[in-house]
N, C-alpha and C positions, 0 to 999 in steps of 0.2 A: 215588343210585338211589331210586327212588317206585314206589310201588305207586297204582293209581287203583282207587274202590269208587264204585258205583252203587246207589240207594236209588230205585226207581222206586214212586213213590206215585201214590194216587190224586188227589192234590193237587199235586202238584211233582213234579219230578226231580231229585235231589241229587246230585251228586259232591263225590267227596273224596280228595285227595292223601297220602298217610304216607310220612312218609321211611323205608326200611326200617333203616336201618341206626340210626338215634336213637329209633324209634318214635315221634314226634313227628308230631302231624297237621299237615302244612303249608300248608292251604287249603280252604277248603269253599266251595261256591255252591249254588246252588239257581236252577231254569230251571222256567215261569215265574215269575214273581217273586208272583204272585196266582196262587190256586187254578185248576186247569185244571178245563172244564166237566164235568160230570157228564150226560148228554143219560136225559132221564124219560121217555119217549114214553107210559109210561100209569104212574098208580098202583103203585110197589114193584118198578118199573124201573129196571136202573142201568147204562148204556152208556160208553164211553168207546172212542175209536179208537185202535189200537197203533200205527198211524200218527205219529200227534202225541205217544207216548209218546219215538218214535224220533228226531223231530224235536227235542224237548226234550234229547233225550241229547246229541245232536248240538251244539246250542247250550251245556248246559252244560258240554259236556266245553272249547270256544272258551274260553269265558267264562273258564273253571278257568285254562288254561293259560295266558292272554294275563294275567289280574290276576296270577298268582304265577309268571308269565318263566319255568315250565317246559319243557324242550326233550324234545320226544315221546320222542327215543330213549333217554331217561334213565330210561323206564316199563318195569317190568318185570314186570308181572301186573295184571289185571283179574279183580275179583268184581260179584258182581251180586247185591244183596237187592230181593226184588219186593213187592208187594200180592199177598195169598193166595188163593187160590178161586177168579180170574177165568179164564176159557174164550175161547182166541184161537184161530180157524180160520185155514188157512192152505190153498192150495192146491197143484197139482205145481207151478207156478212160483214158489213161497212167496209168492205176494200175498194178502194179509186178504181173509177171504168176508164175512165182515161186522163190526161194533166189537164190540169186546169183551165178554162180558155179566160184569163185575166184582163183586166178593166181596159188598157191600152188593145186590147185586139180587135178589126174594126171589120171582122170579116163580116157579122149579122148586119151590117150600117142599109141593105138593100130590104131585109127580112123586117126590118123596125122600120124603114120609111113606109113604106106598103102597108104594115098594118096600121100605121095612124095614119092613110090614107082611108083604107077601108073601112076599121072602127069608126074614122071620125075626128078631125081634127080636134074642135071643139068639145068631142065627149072627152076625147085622151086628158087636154092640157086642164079640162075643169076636174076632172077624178083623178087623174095621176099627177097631174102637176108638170109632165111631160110628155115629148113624143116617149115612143117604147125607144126609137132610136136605137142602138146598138147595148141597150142593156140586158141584164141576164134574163129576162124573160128572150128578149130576142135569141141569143146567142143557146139559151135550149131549145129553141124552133131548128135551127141552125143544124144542133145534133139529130132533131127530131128527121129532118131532112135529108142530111148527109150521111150520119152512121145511124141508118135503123136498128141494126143490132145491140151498138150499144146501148142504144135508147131504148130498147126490151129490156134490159138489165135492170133499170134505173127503181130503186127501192128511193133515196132520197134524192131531191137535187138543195145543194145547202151553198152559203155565203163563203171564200177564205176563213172567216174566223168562226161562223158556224161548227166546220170541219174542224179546228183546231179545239173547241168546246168539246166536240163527239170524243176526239183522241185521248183530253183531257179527263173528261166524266161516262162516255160512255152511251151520253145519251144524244140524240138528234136534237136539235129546238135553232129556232130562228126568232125574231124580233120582227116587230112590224116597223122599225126606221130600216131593216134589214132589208126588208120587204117593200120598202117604197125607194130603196135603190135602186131596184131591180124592175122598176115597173111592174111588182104585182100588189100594188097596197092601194084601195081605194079610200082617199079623204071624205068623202059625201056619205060613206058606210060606215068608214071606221074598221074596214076588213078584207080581204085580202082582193081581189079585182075578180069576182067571176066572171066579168066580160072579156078581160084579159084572156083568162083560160080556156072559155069558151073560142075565142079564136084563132087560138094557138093549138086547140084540142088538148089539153092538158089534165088531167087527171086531178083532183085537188090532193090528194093523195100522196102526189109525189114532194111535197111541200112539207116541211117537218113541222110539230106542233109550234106553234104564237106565246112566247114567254116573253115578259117584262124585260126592258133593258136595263133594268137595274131590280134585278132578282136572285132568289137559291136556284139557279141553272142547271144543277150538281155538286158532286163534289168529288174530288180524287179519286178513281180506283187504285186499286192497288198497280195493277201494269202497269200504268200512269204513273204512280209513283215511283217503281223501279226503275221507270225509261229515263224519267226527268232527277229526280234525287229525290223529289220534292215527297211530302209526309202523305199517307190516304187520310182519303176524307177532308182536305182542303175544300172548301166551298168556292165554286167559279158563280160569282155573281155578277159580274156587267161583261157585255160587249158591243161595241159600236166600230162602225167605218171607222179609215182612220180622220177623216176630215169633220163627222160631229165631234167624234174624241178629242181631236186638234180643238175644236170651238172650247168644249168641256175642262179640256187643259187649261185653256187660256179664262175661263172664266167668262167665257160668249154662253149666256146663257138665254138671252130678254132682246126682244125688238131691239133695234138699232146699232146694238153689237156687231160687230166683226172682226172674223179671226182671217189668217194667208198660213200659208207654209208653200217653203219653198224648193220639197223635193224630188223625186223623179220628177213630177209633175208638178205645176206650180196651182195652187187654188186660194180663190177667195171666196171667203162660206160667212154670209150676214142673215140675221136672224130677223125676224117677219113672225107676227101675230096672226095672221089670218091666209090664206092658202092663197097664193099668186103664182101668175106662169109668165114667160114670154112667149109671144105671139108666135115667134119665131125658134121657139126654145131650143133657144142656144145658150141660158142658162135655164140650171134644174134644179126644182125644189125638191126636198124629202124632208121627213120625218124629222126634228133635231132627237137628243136622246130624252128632254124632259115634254117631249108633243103628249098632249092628254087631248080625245075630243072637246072633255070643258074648256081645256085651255092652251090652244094651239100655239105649237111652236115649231116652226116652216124654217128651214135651213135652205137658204136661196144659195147654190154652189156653184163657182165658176169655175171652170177644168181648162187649164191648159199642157193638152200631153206633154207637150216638146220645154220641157226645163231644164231643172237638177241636167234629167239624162245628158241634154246636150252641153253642158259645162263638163261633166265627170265624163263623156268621150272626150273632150277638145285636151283633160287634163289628162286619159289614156292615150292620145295617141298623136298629139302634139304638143306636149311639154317633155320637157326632155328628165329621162327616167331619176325618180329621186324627189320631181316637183312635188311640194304641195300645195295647198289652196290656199295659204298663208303665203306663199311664195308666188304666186301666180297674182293675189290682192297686191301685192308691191309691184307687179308687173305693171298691171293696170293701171296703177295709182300715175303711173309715166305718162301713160297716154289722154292726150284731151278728150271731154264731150266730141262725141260723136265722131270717137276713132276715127279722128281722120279719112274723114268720108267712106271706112268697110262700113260696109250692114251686114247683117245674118237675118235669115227668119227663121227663128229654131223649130219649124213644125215639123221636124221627122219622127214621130213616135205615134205613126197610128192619125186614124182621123181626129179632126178637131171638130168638137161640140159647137164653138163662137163662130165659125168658119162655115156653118151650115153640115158637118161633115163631114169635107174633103178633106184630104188625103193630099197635103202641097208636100211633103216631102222638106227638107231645108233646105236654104239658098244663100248663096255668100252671095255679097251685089259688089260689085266699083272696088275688085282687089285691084292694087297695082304692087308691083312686083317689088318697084324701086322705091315705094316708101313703109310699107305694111308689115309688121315684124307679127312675130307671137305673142306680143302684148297686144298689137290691135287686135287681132284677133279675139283674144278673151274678153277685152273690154267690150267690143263688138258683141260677143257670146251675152254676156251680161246686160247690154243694153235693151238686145234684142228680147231678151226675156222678159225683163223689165216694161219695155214699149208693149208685149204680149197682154204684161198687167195691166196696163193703162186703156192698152182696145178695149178688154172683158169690161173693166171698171165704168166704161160707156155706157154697156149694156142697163148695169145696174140702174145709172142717173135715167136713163131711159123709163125704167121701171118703177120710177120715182123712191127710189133706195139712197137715203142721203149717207156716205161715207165721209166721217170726219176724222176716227182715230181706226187703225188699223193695227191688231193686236198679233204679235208673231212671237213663237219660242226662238230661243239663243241657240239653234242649227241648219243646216244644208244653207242658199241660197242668202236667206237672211242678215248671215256671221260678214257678209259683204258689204262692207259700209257703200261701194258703188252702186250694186245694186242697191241697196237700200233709199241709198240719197237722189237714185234715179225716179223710183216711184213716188218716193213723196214728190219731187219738185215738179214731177208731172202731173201729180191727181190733188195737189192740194193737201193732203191725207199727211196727217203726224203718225208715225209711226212707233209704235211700244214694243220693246224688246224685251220679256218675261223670260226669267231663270226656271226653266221647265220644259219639260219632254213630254211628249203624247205618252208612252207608256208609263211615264210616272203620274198621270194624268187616269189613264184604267185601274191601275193600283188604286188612287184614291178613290174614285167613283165605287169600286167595290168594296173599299171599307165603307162607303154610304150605304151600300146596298145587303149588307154583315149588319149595319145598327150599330157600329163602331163610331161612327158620326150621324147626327141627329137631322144632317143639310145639305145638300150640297158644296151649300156656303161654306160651311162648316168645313167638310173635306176639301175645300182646295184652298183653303188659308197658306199663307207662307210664301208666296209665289213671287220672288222680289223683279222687282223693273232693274232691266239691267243698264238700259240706253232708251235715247229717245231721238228721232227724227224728224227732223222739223223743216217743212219745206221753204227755205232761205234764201240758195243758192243757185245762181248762174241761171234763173230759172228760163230768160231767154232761149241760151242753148241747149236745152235739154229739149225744150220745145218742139223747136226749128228741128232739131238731129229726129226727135219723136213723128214731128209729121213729112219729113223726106222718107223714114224706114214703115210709113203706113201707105204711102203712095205704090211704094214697090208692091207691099204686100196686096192692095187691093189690085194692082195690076196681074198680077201671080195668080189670085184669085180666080180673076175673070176668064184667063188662060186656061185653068182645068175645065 
């Protein structure tokens, strides 16, 4: 008996097989095999078609079962973790009005400041837990604004993995952690923000029914199952972000936990009892996957766009063809703390949340020609992501959020013992390195939500420590290189 989990990224589309009954992960792939396109049509734009997200399912669900000889009818639930913030229209025949405007596009950043100027600072951060900022409430004003027309079509407006739920089963439905991504969940109700709406002039209508995050969602149609391989009548029981999922994967379940991942984007998501904001929110709380009004559970999230992305360019289009990221870590391993005086600020992907919103773009600092090879560079790449960790992690200590162990899966960013050994010596933070994937991670959660397992606890047994990080080393230097490349950046800052 197997459970199947989906991880729909803005990069890939992962699936993943778990035996339920051994907890054992029995297969993973990833469809395509190279980053799927990102389409920019102007400056701080980020498009991508649900279309091709669907098609990708499609082929890795093949993929999945043909490498590991699974026989469909042996599957007994499907979860589904998505990419957070993005806005997929859909119309009365559930076909795409137009691609997706996804979590990195920063075009609504002017539509979200203004309305948590006019709602009200203080109403927003006590009921949403943030500004609206540039999230999917914003970014349908946005359409509401700019294509009226399509905005007359609009039967639903749904989450990435909403949309992939619809494809799946057939049916519409969202989540209220869904929904508190998106700035439309009100914490003080317990239900979706009609102030919100009212602002935005929004229709409550366009918003598909409020289903449990760990619930019968549906289950296969038959289309569904000719497109995927997969059997009808599969039951789609969970989906979440993929950043609660990440928590959920790792077992961040309870006040004081905290989970990172370290891909396109780099996040740190610690769990909180009672509903907090910052003042300045520049980080965002939502929903976790197990929040019950009785017994709240606040997923405090730190986003930093410019990560992963900027490592896997630096590995497209300055490592010489053939490199890989195993090869690039021995590059690294060459060059000293604080590359030799490069910096990088990897903030080109879109506004930054920590940054108040702007839009710095990246910056090499203090190249020189005659000493700076393609290994400082990376190392540079790396640190500067890392230093990115360390600003955000400020926020938190601010917020009085005490981080001691920092829990992350065995891929992207992570598998970097420099990075890795960067963050901890700078934040103090041990870092644990768990044998698991986010969508082996959905898998499990929907066999909790099947009554295949009795717990949560229950469903994520098995999850071995693979490494530990322990901040030891050089801590001086990391320091010193950490606050010369924060100098630059509040300078850069101050400049826009």
């Amino acid at each position: 008996m197997y459970l199947l989990g989906y991880d729909i990224g803005s990069s890939t589309i992962k699936a993943a097989l778990t035996n339920a009954d051994t907890h054992e992960l029995v297969g993973l792939v990833q469809y395509p095999e190279q980053d799927m396109d990102i389409i920019s049509l102007q400056s701080g734009w980020a498009e991508q078609h649900p279309e091709i997200w669907w098609e990708n399912v499609c082929r890795a669900t093949g993929k999945l079962l043909n490498q590991y000889s699974i026989q469909p009818t042996d599957i007994q639930g499907i979860g589904i973790s998505y990419q957070m913030h993005g806005l997929v229209l859909i119309d009365k025949n559930c076909q795409v009005l137009r691609p997706s405007i996804i979590w990195c596009d920063s075009r609504a950043v002017e539509i979200g400041n203004r309305a948590f100027a006019e709602i009200g600072e203080e109403k927003c951060l006590k009921h949403l837990l943030n500004s609206p900022g540039n999230f999917t409430a914003s970014k349908l004003k946005w359409v509401k604004e700019e294509e009226p027309e399509i905005f007359g079509q609009i039967f639903k407006a749904l989450l990435p993995g909403d949309y992939i739920a619809l494809k799946l089963t057939g049916e519409a439905a969202t989540t209220a952690s869904g929904l508190s991504e998106g700035t439309l969940w009100d914490f003080q109700k317990n239900a979706i923000a009609d102030f919100v709406l009212d602002y935005f002039e929004f229709d409550e209508n366009l918003f598909p029914e409020v289903v449990p995050t760990f619930s019968l969602q549906g289950r296969l149609t038959k289309k569904a199952a000719k497109e995927t391989g997969l059997s009808e009548g599969i039951p789609v029981a969970y989906r979440a972000g993929d950043q609660p999922n990440n928590a959920l994967t790792l077992n961040v379940l309870n006040p004081g936990e905290v989970a990172a991942t370290g891909g396109t984007s780099g996040v740190v998501y610690g769990i909180v009892d009672k509903p907090v904001y910052d003042p300045e929110s520049r980080v965002n709380g939502f929903a976790h996957v197990n929040h019950s009004k009785e017994k709240p559970r606040i997923g405090i999230l730190l986003c930093i766009n410019g990560a992963g992305i900027q490592y896997s360019w630096m590995k497209q289009q300055i490592a010489p063809l053939g490199t890989s990221f195993d090869d690039m870590e021995q590059m690294v391993a060459t060059v000293p703390v604080n590359s030799d005086g490069l910096r990088i600020i990897p903030f080109g992907n879109g506004s930054e949340r920590i940054l108040g919103n702007k839009n710095l773009g990246s910056h090499i600092v203090n190249l020189h020609f005659n000493r700076h090879s393609r290994a400082h560079f990376f190392r540079a790449a790396l640190e500067g992501i890392a230093f990115s960790f360390a600003y955000g992690l400020d926020i938190f200590k601010q917020m009085g959020l005490t981080v001691d162990v920092i829990k992350v899966g065995n891929d992207n960013l992570f598998q970097s013992e420099t990075f890795s050994s960067t963050i901890s010596n700078l934040t103090a933070c041990q870092i644990e390195v768990v044998a698991t994937t986010g969508a082996a991670g959905a898998a499990k959660a929907a066999g909790m939500a099947t009554g295949i397992y009795g717990s949560l606890e229950a469903a994520l047994r098995g999850n071995d420590l693979l490494k530990t990080y322990e901040p030891i080393a050089n801590k001086d230097a990391y320091g010193q290189a950490y606050q010369t490349w924060k100098t630059d950046l509040e300078r850069i800052v101050r400049s826009i």
